[in-house]
Structure formats: C-alpha cells, structure tokens
C-alpha positions as YAML, in Angstrom:
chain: A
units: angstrom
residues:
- id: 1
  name: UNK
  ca: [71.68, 104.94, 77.99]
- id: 2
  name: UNK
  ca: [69.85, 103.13, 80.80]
- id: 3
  name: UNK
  ca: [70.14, 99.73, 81.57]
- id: 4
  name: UNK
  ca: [67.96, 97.52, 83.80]
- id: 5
  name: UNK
  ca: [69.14, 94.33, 84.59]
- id: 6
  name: UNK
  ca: [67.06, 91.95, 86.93]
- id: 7
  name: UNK
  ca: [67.24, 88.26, 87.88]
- id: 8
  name: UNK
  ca: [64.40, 85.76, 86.96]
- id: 9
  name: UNK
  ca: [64.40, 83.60, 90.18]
- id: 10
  name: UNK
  ca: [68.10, 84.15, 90.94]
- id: 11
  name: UNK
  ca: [69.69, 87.58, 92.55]
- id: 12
  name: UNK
  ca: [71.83, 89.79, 90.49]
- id: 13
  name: UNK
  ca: [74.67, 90.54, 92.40]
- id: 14
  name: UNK
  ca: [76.81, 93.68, 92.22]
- id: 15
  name: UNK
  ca: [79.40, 91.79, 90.50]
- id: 16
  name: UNK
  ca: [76.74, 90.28, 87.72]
- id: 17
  name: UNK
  ca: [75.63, 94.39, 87.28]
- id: 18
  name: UNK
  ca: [79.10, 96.11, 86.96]
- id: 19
  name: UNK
  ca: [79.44, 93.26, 84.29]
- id: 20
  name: UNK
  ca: [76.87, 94.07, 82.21]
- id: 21
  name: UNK
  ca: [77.13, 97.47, 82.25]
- id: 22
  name: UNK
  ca: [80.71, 97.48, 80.99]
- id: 23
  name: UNK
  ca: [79.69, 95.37, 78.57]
- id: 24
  name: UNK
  ca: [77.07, 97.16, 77.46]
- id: 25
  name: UNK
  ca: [78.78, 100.54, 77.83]
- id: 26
  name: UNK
  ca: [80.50, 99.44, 74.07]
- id: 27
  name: UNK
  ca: [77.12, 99.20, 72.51]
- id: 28
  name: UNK
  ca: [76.57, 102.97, 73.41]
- id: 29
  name: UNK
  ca: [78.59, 103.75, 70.32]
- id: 30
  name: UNK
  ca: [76.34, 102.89, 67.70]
- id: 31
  name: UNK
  ca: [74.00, 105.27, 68.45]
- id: 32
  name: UNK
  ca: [73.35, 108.99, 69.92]
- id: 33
  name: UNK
  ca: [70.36, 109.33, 71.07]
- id: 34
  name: UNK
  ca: [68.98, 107.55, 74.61]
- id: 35
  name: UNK
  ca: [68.25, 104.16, 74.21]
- id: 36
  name: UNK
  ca: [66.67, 101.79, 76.88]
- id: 37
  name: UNK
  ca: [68.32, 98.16, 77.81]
- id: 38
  name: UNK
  ca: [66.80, 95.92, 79.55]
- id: 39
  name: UNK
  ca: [68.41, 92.66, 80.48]
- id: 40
  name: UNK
  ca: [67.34, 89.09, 81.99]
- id: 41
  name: UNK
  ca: [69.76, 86.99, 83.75]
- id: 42
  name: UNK
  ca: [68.13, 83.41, 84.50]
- id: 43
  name: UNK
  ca: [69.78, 80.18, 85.56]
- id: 44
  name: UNK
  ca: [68.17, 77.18, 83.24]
- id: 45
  name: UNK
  ca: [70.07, 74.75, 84.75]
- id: 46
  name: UNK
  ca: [73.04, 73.41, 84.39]
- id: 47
  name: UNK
  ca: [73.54, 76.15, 81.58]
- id: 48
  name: UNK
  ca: [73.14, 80.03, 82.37]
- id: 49
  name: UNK
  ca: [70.91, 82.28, 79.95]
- id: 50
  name: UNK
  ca: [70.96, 86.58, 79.43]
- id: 51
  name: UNK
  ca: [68.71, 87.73, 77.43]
- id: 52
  name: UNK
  ca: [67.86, 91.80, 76.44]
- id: 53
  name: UNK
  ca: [65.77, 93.77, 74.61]
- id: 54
  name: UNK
  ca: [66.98, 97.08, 73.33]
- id: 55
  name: UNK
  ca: [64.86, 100.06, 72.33]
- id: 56
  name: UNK
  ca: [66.13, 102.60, 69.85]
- id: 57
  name: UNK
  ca: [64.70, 105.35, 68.09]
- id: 58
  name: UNK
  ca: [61.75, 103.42, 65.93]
- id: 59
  name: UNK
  ca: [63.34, 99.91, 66.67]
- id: 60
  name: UNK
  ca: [62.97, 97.07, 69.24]
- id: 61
  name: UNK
  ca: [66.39, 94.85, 68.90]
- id: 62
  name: UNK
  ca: [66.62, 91.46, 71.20]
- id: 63
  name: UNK
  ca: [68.99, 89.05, 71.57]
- id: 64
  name: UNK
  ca: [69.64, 86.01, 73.73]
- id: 65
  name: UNK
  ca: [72.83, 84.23, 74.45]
- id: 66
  name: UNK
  ca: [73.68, 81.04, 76.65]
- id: 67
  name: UNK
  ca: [76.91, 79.92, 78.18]
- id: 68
  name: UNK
  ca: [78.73, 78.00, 80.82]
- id: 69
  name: UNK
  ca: [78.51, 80.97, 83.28]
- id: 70
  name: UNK
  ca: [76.82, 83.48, 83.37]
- id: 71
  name: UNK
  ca: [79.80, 86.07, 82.38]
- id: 72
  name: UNK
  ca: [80.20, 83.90, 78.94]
- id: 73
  name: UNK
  ca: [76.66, 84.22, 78.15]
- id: 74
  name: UNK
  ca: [76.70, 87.78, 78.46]
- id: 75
  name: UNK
  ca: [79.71, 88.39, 76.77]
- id: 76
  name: UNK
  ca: [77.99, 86.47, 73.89]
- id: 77
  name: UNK
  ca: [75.12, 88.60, 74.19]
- id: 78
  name: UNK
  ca: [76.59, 91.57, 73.88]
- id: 79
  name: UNK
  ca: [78.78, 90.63, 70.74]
- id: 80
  name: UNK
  ca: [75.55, 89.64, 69.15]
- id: 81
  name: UNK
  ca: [73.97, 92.83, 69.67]
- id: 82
  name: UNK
  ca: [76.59, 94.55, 68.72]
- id: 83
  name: UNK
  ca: [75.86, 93.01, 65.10]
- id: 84
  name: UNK
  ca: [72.43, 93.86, 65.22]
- id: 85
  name: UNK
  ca: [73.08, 97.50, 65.96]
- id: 86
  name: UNK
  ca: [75.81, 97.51, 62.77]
- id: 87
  name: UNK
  ca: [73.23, 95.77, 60.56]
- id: 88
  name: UNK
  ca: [70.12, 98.43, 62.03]
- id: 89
  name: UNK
  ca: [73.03, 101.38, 61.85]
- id: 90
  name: UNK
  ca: [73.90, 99.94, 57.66]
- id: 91
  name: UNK
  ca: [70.17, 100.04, 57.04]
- id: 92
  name: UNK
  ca: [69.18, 103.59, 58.67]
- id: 93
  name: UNK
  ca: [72.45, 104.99, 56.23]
- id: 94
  name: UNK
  ca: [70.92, 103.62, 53.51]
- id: 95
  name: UNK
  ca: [67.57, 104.51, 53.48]
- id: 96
  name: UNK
  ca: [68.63, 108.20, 54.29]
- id: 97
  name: UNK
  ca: [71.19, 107.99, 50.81]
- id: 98
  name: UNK
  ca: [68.68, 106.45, 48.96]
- id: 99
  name: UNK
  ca: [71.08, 103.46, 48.15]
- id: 100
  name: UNK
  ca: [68.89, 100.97, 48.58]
- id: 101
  name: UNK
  ca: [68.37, 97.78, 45.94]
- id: 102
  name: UNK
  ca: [65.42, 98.88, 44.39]
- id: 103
  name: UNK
  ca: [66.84, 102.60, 43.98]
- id: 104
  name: UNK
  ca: [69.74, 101.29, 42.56]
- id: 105
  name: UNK
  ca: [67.90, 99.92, 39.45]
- id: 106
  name: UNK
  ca: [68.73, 96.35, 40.17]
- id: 107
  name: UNK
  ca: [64.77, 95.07, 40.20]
- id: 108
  name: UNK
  ca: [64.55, 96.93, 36.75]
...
C-alpha cells in the first residue's frame, strides 16, 4: 500500500502524515493486492477538507470528507472509505459466486 499525501496551498506536516497513514493503515484490510492512495489536505477556510482517491485492482474509489480540523475530516474520510471498500469487496464476492439479482431469477 502506498500513500501520497500532499497539501494544496498549505504544508503537510509530519504530524498531519503519521495521521493519515494510521488511518489509512485500517483500510489495508480489505484488500491484498497493492493499492495506490493518494490524499489532498486543503484548508477552505474556516472549515478543513481531505480528500483521496484510491486505486484498486480494476477500480478507482474517492471520497471526500470535511471537518472542524483537519484530524476530524480525515477521520471522516477514512470511515467513508472504509464503506466503499465493503460495498466494492460485497460486489467482487458476488460476481465471482454468481449470486447476483439477475442470476438469482428475481428479473424472471
């Protein structure tokens, strides 16, 4: 897993980086393969914005989050990625099964 994270007219400080990736670290379970993350930390004043993209095997996932600091809009961030990656985990499992609606004889 790589992560980049840079500042969009504001500096990332060591503090802002060994936040995000220990945050990030948790995503690293949904998948097992290498994955790229990039994430965006920007100051829109007076709130404070993070936003990433993630790259996964045949998927792009993004997300942005914004809080009253910058470690609360991360922290959202993260926990809404970690829903995407559940929901793109879900639908990987069930196209490989074969469970999918219109396999299942609902659209009959």
């Amino acid at each position: 897993m790589q992560i980049e994270t840079y500042g969009q007219q504001m500096d990332v400080t060591p503090a802002l980086r060994s936040h995000v990736e220990t945050r990030f670290e948790r995503l690293a379970r949904h998948f097992e393969g290498d994955c790229e993350i990039r994430v965006q930390l920007a100051l829109d004043k007076p709130l404070h914005k993070a936003i990433a993209t993630i790259n996964v095997a045949g998927r792009t996932l993004h997300g942005d989050a914004v809080g009253p600091d910058m470690y609360a809009a991360i922290d959202v961030l993260v926990d809404k990625l970690d829903r995407q990656l559940i929901k793109h985990k879900e639908k990987q499992l069930e196209q490989r099964k074969g469970d999918g609606l219109a396999k299942s004889g609902v659209f009959e």
